[in-house]
KOLGU-4560 file (N, C-alpha, C; in nm, 3 decimals, padded with zeros to 5 digits):
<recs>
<n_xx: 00.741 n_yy: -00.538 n_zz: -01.864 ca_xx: 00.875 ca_yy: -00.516 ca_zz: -01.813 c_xx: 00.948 c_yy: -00.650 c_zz: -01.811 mol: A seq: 1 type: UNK>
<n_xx: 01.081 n_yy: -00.619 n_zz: -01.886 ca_xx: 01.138 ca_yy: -00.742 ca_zz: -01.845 c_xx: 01.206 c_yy: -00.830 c_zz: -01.697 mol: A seq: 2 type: UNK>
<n_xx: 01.214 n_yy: -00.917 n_zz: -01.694 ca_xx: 01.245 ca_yy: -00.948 ca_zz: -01.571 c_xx: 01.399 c_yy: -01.049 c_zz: -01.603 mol: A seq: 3 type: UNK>
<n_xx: 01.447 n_yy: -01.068 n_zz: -01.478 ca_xx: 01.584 ca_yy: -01.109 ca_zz: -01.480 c_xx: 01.553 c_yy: -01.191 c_zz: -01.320 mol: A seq: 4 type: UNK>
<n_xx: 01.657 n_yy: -01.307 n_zz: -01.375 ca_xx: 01.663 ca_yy: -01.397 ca_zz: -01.210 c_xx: 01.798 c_yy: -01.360 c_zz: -01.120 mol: A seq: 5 type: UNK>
<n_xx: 01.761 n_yy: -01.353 n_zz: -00.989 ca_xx: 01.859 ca_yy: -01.299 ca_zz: -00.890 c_xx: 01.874 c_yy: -01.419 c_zz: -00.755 mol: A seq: 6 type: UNK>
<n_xx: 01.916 n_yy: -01.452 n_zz: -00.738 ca_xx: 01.992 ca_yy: -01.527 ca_zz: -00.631 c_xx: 02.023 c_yy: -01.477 c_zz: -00.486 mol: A seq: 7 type: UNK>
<n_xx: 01.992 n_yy: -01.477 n_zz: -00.397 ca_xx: 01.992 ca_yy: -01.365 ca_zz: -00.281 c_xx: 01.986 c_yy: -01.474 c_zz: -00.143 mol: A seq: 8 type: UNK>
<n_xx: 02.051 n_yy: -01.433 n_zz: 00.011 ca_xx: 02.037 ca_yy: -01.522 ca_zz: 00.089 c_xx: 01.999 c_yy: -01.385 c_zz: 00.156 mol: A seq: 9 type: UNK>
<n_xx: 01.906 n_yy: -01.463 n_zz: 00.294 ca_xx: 01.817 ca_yy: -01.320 ca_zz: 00.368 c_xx: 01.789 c_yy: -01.382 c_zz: 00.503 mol: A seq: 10 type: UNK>
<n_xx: 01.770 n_yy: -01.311 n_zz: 00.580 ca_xx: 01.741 ca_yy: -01.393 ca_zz: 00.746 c_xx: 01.641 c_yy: -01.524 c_zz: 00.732 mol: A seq: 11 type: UNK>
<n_xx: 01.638 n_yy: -01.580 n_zz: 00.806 ca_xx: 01.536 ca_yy: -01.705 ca_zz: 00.812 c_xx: 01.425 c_yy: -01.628 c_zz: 00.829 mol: A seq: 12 type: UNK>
<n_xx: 01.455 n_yy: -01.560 n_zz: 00.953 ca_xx: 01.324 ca_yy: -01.466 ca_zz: 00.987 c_xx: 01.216 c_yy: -01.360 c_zz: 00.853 mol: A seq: 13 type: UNK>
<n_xx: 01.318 n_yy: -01.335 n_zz: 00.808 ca_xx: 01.226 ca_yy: -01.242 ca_zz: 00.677 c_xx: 01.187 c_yy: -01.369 c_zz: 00.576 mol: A seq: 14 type: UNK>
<n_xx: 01.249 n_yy: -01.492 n_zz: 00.553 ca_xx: 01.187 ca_yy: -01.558 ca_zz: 00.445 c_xx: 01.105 c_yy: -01.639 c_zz: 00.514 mol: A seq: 15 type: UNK>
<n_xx: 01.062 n_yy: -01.647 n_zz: 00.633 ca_xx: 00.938 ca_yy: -01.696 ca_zz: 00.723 c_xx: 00.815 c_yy: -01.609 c_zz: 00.656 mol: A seq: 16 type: UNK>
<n_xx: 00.857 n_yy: -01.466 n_zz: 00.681 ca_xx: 00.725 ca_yy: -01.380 ca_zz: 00.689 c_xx: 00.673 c_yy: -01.396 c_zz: 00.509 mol: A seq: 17 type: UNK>
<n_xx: 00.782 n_yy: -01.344 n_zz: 00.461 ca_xx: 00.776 ca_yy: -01.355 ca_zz: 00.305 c_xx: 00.687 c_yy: -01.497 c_zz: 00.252 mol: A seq: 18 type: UNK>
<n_xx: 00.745 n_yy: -01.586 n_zz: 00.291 ca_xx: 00.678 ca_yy: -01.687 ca_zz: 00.267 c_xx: 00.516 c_yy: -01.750 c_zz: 00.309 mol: A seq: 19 type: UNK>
<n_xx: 00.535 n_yy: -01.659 n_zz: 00.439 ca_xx: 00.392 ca_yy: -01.647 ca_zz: 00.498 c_xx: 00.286 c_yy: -01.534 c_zz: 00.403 mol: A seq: 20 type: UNK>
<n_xx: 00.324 n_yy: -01.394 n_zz: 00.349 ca_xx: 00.240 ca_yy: -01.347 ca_zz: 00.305 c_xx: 00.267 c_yy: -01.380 c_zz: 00.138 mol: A seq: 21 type: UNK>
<n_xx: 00.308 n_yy: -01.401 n_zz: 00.112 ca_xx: 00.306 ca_yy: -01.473 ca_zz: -00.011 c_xx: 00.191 c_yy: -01.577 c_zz: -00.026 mol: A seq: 22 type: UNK>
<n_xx: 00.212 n_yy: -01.677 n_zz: 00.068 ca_xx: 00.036 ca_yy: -01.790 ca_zz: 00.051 c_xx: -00.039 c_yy: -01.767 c_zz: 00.101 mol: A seq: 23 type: UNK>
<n_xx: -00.020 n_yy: -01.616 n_zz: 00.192 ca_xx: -00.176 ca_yy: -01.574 ca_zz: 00.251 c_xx: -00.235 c_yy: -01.506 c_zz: 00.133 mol: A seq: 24 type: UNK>
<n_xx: -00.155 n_yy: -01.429 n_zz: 00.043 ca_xx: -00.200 ca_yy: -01.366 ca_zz: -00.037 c_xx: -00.256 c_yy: -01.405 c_zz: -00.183 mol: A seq: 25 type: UNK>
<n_xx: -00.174 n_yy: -01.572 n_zz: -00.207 ca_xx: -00.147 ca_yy: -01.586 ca_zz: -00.347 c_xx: -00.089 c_yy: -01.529 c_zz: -00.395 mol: A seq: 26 type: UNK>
<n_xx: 00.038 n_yy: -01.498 n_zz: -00.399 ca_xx: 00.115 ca_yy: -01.437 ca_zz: -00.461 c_xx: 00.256 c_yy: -01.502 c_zz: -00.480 mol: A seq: 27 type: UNK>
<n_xx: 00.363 n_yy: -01.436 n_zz: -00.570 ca_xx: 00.479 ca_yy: -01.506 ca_zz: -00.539 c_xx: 00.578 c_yy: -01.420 c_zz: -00.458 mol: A seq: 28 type: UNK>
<n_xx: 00.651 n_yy: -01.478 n_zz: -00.436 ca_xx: 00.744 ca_yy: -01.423 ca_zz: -00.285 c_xx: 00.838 c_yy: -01.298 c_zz: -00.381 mol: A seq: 29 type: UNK>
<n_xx: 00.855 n_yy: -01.302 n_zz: -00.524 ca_xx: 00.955 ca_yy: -01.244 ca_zz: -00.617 c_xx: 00.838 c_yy: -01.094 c_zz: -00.641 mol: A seq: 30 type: UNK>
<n_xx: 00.699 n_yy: -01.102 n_zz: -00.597 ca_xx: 00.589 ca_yy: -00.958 ca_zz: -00.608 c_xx: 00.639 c_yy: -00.914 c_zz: -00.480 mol: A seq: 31 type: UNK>
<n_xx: 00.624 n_yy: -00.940 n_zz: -00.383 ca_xx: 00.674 ca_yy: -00.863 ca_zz: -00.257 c_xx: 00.820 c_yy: -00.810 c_zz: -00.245 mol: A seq: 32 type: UNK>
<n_xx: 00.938 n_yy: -00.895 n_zz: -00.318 ca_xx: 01.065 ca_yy: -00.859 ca_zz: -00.309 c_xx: 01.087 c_yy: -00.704 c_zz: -00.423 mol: A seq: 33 type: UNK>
<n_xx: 01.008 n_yy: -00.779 n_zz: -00.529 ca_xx: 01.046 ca_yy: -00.676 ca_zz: -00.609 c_xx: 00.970 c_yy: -00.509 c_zz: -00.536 mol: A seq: 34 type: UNK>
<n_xx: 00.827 n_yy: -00.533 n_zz: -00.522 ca_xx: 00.758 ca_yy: -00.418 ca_zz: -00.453 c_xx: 00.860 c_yy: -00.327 c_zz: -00.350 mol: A seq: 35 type: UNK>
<n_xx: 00.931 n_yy: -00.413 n_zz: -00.232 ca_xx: 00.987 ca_yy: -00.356 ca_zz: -00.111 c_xx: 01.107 c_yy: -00.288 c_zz: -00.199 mol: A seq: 36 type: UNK>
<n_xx: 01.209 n_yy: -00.362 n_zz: -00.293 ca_xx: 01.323 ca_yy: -00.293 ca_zz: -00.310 c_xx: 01.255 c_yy: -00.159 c_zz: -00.422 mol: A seq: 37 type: UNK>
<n_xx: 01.122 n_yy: -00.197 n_zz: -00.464 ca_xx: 01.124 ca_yy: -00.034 ca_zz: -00.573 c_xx: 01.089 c_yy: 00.075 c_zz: -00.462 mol: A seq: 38 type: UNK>
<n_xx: 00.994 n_yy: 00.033 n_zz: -00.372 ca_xx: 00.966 ca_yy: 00.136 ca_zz: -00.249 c_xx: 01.109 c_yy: 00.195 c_zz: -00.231 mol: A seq: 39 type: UNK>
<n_xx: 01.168 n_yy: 00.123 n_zz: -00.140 ca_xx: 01.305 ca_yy: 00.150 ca_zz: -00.094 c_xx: 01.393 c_yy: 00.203 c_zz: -00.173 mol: A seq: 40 type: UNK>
<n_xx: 01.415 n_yy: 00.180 n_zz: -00.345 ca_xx: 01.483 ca_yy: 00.316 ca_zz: -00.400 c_xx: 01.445 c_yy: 00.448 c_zz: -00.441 mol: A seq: 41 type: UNK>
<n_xx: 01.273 n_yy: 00.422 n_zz: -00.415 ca_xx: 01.210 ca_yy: 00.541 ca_zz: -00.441 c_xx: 01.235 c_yy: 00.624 c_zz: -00.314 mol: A seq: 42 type: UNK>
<n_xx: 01.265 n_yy: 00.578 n_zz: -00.204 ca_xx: 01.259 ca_yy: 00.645 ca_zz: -00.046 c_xx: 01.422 c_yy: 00.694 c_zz: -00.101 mol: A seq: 43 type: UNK>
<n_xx: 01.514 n_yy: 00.629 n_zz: -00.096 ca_xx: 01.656 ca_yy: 00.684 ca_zz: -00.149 c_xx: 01.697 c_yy: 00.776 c_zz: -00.214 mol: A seq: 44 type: UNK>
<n_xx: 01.597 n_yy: 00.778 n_zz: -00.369 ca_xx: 01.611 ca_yy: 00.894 ca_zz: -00.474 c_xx: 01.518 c_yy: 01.017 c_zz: -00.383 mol: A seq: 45 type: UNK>
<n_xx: 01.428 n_yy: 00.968 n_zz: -00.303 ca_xx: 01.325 ca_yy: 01.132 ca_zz: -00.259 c_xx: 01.465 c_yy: 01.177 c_zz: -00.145 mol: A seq: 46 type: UNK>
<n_xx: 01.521 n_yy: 01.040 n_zz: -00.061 ca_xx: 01.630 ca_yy: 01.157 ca_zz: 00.031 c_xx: 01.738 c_yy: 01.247 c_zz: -00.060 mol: A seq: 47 type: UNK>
<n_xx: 01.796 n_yy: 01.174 n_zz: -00.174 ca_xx: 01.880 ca_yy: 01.229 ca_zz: -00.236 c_xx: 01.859 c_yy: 01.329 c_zz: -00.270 mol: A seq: 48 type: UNK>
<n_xx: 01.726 n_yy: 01.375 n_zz: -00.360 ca_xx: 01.666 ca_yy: 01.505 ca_zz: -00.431 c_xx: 01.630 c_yy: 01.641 c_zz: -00.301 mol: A seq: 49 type: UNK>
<n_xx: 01.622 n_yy: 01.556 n_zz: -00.170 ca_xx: 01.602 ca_yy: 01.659 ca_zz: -00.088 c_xx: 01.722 c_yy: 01.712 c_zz: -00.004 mol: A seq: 50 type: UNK>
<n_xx: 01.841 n_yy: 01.583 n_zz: -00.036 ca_xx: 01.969 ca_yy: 01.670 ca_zz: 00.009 c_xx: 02.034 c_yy: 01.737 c_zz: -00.092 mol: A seq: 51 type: UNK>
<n_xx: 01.979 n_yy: 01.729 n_zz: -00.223 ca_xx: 02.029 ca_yy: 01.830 ca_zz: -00.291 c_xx: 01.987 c_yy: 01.952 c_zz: -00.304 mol: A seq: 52 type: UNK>
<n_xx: 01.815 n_yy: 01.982 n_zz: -00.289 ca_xx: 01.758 ca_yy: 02.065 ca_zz: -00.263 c_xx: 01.820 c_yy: 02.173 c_zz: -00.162 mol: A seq: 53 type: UNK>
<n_xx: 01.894 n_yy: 02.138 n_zz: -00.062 ca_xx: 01.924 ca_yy: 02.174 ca_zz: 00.062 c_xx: 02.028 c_yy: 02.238 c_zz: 00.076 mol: A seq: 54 type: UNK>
<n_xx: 02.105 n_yy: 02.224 n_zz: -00.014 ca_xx: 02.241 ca_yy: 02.243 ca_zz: -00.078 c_xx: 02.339 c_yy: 02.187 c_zz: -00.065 mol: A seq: 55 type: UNK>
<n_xx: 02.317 n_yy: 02.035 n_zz: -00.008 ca_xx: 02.373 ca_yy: 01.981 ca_zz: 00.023 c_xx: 02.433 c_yy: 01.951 c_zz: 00.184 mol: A seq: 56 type: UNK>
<n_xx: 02.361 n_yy: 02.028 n_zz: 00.265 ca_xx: 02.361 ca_yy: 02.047 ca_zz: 00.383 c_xx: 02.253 c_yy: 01.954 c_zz: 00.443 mol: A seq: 57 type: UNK>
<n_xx: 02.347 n_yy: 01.905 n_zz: 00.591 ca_xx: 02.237 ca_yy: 01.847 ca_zz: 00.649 c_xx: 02.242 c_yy: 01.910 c_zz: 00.806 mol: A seq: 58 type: UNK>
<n_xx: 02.143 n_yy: 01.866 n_zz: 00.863 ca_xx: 02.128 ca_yy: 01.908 ca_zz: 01.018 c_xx: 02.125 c_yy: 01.793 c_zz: 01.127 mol: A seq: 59 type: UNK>
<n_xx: 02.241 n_yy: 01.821 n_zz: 01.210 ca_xx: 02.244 ca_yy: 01.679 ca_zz: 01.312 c_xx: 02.113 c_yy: 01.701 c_zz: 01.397 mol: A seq: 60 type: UNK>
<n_xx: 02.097 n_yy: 01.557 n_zz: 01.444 ca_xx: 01.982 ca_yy: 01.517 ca_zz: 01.549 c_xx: 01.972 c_yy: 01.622 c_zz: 01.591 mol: A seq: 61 type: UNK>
<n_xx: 02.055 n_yy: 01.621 n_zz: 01.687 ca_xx: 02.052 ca_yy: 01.687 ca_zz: 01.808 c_xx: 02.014 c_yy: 01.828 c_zz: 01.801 mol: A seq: 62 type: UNK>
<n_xx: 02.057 n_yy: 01.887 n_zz: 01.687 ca_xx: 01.988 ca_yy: 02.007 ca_zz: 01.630 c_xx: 01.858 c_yy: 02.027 c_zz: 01.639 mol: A seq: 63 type: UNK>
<n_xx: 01.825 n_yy: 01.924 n_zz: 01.538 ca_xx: 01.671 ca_yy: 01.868 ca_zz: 01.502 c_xx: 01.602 c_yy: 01.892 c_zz: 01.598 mol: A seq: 64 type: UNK>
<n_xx: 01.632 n_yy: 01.797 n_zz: 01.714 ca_xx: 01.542 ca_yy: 01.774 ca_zz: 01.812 c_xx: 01.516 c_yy: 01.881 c_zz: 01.895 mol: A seq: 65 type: UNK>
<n_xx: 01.643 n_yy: 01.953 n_zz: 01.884 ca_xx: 01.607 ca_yy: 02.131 ca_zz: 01.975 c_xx: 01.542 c_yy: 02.192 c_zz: 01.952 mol: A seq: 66 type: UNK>
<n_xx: 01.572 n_yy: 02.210 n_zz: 01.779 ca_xx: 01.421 ca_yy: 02.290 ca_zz: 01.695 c_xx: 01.340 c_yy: 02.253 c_zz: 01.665 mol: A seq: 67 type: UNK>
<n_xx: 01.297 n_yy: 02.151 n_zz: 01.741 ca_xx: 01.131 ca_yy: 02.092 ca_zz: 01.713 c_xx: 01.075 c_yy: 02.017 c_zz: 01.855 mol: A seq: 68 type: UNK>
<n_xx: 01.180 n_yy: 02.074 n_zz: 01.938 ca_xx: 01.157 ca_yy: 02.095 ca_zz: 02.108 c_xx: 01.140 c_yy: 01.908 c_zz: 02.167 mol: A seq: 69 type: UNK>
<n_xx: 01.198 n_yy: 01.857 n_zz: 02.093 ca_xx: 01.194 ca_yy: 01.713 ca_zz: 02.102 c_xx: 01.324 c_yy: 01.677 c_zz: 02.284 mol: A seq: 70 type: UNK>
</recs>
């Protein structure tokens, strides 16, 4: 796969951790970035396919939580 360079500014706090499991792991900090954002559009495309499934309808919380006695 080809790859492309990206430029990005991010909390101190996340490029602490990043940077931390990156040399715990041996790895480079650009395997974890890339990993989290493919997760995260795969989580996006599964909500999308299931609000289309749905018919496009969604159900508020508060609904939710009645019918599942929350």
């Amino acid at each position: 796969m080809a790859t492309k360079p990206l430029s990005i500014t991010i909390d101190e706090e996340l490029s602490d951790k990043l940077t931390k499991i990156a040399a715990d792991t041996n790895r480079k900090k650009s395997y974890f970035v890339n990993k989290a954002l493919k997760e995260y559009f795969e989580e996006i495309e599964d909500y999308e396919l299931a609000f289309e499934r749905s018919g496009g309808k969604s159900t508020p919380i508060s609904k939710a939580k009645e019918a599942l006695d929350l």
